[in-house]
Residue frames as qw, qx, qy, qz and C-alpha x, y, z in Angstrom:
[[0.097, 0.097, 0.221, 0.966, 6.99, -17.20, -4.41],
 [0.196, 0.480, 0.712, -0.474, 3.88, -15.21, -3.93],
 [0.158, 0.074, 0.749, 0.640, 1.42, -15.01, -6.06],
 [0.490, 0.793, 0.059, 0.358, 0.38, -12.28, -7.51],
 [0.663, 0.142, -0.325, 0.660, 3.77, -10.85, -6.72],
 [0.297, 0.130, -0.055, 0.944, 2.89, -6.97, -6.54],
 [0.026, 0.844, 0.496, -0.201, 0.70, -4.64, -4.71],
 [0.354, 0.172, 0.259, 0.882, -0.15, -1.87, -6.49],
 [0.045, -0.869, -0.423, 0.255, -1.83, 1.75, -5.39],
 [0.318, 0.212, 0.293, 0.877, -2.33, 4.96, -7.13],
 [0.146, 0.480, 0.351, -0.790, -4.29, 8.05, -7.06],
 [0.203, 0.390, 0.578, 0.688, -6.42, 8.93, -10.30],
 [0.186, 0.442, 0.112, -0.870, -7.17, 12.40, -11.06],
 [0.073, 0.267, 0.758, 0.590, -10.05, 12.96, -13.91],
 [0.456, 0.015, -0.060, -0.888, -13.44, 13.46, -14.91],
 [0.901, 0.062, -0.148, -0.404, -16.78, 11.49, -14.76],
 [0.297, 0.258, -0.917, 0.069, -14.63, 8.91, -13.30],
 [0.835, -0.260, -0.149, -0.461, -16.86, 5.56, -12.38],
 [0.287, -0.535, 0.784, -0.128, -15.65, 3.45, -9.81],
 [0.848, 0.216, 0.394, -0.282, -18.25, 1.04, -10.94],
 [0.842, 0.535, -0.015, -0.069, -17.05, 0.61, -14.58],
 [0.206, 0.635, -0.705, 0.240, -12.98, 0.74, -13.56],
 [0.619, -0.258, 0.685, -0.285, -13.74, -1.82, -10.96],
 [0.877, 0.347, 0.313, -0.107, -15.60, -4.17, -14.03],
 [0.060, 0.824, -0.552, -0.108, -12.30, -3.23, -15.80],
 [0.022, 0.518, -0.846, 0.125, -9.89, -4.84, -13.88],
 [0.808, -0.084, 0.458, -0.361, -12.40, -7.72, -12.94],
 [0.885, 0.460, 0.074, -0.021, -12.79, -8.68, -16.72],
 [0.560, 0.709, -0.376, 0.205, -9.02, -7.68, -18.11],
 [0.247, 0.671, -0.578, 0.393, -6.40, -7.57, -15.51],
 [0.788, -0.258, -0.559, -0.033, -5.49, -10.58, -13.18],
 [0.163, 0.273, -0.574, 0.754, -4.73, -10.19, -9.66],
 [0.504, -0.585, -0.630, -0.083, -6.83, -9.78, -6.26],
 [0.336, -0.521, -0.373, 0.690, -7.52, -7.64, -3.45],
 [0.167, 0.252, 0.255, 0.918, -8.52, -4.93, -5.50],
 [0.226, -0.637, -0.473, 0.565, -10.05, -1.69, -4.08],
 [0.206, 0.354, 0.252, 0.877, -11.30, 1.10, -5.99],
 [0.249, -0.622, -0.645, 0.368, -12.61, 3.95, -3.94],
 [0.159, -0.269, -0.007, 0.950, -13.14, 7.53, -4.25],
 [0.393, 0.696, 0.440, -0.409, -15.94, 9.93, -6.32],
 [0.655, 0.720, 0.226, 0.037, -16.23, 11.32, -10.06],
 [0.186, 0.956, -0.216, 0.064, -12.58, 13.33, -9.37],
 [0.143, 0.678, -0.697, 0.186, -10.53, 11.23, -7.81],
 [0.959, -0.213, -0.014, -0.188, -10.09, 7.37, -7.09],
 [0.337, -0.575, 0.742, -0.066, -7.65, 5.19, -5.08],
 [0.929, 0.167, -0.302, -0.132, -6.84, 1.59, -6.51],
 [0.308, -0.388, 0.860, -0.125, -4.90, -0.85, -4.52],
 [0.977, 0.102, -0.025, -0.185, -4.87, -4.36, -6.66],
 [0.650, -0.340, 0.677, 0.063, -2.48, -7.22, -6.34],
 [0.799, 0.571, -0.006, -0.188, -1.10, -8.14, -9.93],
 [0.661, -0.333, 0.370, 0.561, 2.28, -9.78, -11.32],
 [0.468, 0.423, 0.478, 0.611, 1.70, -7.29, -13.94],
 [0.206, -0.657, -0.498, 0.527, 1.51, -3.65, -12.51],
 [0.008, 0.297, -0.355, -0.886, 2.80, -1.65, -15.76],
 [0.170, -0.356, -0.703, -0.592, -0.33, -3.03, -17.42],
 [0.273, -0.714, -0.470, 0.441, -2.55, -1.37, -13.86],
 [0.039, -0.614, 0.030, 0.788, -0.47, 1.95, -14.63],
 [0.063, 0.177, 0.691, 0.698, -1.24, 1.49, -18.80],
 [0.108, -0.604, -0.759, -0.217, -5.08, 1.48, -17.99],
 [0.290, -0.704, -0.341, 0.551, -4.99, 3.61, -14.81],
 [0.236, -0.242, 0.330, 0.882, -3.39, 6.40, -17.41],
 [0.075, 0.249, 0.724, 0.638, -5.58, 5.98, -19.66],
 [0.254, -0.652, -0.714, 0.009, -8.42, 7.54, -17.39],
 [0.183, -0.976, -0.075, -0.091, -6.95, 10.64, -15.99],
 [0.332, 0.696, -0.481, 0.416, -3.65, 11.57, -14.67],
 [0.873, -0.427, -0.235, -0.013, -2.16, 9.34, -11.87],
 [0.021, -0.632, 0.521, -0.573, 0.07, 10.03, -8.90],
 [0.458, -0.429, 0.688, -0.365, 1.35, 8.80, -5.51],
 [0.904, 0.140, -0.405, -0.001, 2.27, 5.26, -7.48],
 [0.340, -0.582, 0.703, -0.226, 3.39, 2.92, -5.15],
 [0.858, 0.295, -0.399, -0.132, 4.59, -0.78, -6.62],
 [0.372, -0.684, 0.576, -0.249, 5.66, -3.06, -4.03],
 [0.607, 0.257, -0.702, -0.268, 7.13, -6.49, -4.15],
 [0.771, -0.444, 0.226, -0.396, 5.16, -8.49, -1.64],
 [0.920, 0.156, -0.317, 0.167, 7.87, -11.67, -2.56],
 [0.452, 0.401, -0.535, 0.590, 10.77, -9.89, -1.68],
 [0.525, -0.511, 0.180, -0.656, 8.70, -8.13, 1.72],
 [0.932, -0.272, -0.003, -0.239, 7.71, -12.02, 2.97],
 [0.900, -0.043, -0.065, 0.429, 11.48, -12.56, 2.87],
 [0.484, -0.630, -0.124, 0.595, 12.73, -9.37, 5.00],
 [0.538, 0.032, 0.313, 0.782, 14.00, -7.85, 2.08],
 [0.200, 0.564, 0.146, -0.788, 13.02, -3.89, 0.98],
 [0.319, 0.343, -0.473, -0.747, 11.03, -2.87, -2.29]]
């Protein structure tokens, strides 16, 4: 099995959003790797690897309104399978 299972990317709409202090975020709270937070004070992209992605969209929510969620299972993927 791979481990962390799930990549996860989203869009976040908002305000005063800091990529800096969402990045120290997920560092400190939310296991996983690969993580990628990019974008400016209105809108940021996150792509992180977690076996916990509803606790990614819990936070990610909590910042602004989020869209174009995509939650993939990178287990099933490495064994042909979809989703």
């Amino acid at each position: 099995m791979i481990d962390p299972r799930y990549d996860t990317q989203l869009l976040i709409e908002g305000h005063d959003l800091d990529e800096d202090e969402i990045r120290d975020y997920f560092i400190e709270n939310l296991p996983g790797d690969c993580l990628l937070v990019v974008g400016d004070d209105e809108l940021i992209k996150i792509h992180f690897h977690s076996n916990e992605p509803w606790n990614v969209l819990k936070y990610c929510a909590t910042l602004g309104e989020i869209h174009d969620i995509v939650i993939e299972d990178m287990d099933r993927q490495s064994r042909g399978l979809q989703g």
